[in-house]
Residue, then its C-alpha position, 0 to 999 in steps of 0.5 A: x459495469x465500467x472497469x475504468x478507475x476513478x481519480x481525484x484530482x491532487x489540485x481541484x477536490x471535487x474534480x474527477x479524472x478518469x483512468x481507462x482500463x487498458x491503463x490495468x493491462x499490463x502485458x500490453x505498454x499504455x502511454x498517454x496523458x490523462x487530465x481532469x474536468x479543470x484542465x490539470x493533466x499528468x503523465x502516464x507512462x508504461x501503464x503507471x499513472x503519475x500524479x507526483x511529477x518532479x516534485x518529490x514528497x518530504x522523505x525520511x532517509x529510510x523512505x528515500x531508499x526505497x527510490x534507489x532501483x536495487x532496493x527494488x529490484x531485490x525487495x521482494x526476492x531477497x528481503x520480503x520472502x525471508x523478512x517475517x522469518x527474521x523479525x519473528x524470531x522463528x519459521x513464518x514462510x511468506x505463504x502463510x502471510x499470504x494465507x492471512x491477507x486473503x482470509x482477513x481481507x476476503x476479496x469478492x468479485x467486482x470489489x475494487x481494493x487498494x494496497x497503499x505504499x505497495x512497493x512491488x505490489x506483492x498483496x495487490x498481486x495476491x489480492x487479484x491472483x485470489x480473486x480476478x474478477x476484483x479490481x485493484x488499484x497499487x499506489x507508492x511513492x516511488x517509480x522505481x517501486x512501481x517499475x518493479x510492480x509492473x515487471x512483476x505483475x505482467x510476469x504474472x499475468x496480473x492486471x492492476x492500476x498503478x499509480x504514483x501518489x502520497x498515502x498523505x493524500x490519497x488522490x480519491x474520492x470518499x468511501x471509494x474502496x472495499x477493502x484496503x491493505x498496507x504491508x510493513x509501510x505504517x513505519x516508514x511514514x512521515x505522519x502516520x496518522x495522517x495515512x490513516x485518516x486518509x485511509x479512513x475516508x477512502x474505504x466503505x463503512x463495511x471495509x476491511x483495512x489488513x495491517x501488516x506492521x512492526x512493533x517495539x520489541x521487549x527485549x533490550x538488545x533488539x530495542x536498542x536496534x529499532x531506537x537505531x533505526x528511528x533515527x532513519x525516520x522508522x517509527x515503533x509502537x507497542x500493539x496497545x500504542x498502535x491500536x490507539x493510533x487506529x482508533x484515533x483514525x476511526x478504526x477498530x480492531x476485529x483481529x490480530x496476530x502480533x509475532x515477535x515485532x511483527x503484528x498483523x492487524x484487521x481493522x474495520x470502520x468504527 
């Protein structure tokens, strides 16, 4: 079985690129240029596959602060481990996050997995800690971000693809993955629902898609904080909202664990 990864070209749809597996072993600096069968080539550069370039997406500001190299660097130490505790208004330790991704999104051997909008790939991390013989590809935005994955992940003795891409456009071919997951990004968005088709079109019919995402709060005081934040490019749905929003995208909800504004959702494939 080849252990190599499989892109799309962001230029040429239907072209294929290639990624060798040694581009997954991080404890080891892989550097190179990787280019498709139509001549377009990108950088990879300390085991991160560029396909951005120079050229920055559209950013909301909330979204642009996930390019500054301390919000990265205390993302996941500071803010992640205590995030859920703090939003849910009561004692939820990131263990029991963890607990949930693996039981809903249930990683098996030779499976091969994406966490979109990784940031420091804390999921693609766990997904593979939990299941090593699985394969797992962390796409984000932001070098900063995936610099900080990669520091992490070698910390860890993890091996994963890392690339730098736009959820709007995922850079693969049709129904590639078995199983998707996306920690807290939905909100951050620019065009959520675009992320979700494209989401769609990535996963197997017999996928799992684990959610982790914020919703509108009832109560006043705590709505007047995320109107604030929307301001920043932040966007909020009730549960009913966001599970429309899935289903326009073709998805359906198997289950869910909604805690204060935080939800957790497992959608399948309709």
């Amino acid at each position: 079985m080849s252990m190599s990864l499989e892109l799309r070209s962001p230029l040429h749809e239907r072209a294929g690129i290639e990624i060798p597996e040694e581009a997954a072993h991080l404890n080891k600096p892989f550097n190179g240029t990787i280019c498709s069968n139509k001549g377009d080539e990108y950088v990879i550069q300390n085991n991160i596959i560029d396909l951005l370039g120079e050229i920055p997406p559209s950013l909301s500001w909330a979204q642009s602060t996930n390019h500054w190299k301390v919000t990265a660097a205390l993302y996941e130490d500071i803010w992640r481990k205590r995030s859920l505790s703090i939003l849910t208004g009561e004692e939820f330790p990131i263990d029991k996050e963890k607990e949930l991704l693996i039981e809903w999104l249930d990683p098996k051997a030779g499976k091969l997995y994406l966490d979109i909008g990784c940031s420091t790939a804390l999921y693609g991390r766990l997904v593979k800690r939990a299941q090593p013989d699985c394969r797992v590809v962390a796409i984000d935005f932001s070098t900063q971000m995936l610099e900080e994955a990669r520091l992490k992940a070698e910390a860890d003795q993890t091996d994963l693809f890392l690339l730098r891409a736009d959820a709007h456009e995922l850079p693969f071919f049709g129904t590639t993955f078995d199983g998707l997951m996306m920690g807290g990004t939905l909100n951050e968005l620019t065009d959520p629902l675009k992320v979700l088709y494209e989401s769609r079109r990535v996963i197997k019919k017999d996928g799992t898609f684990f959610m982790m995402h914020l919703i509108k709060s009832g109560a006043w005081y705590v709505r007047l904080l995320q109107d604030s934040a929307e301001f920043s490019g932040l966007k909020f749905w009730t549960v009913e909202e966001s599970n429309q929003l899935f289903e326009r995208a073709g998805f359906s909800v198997e289950d869910q664990l909604a805690k204060g504004v935080v939800c957790f959702s497992k959608l399948k494939p309709a």
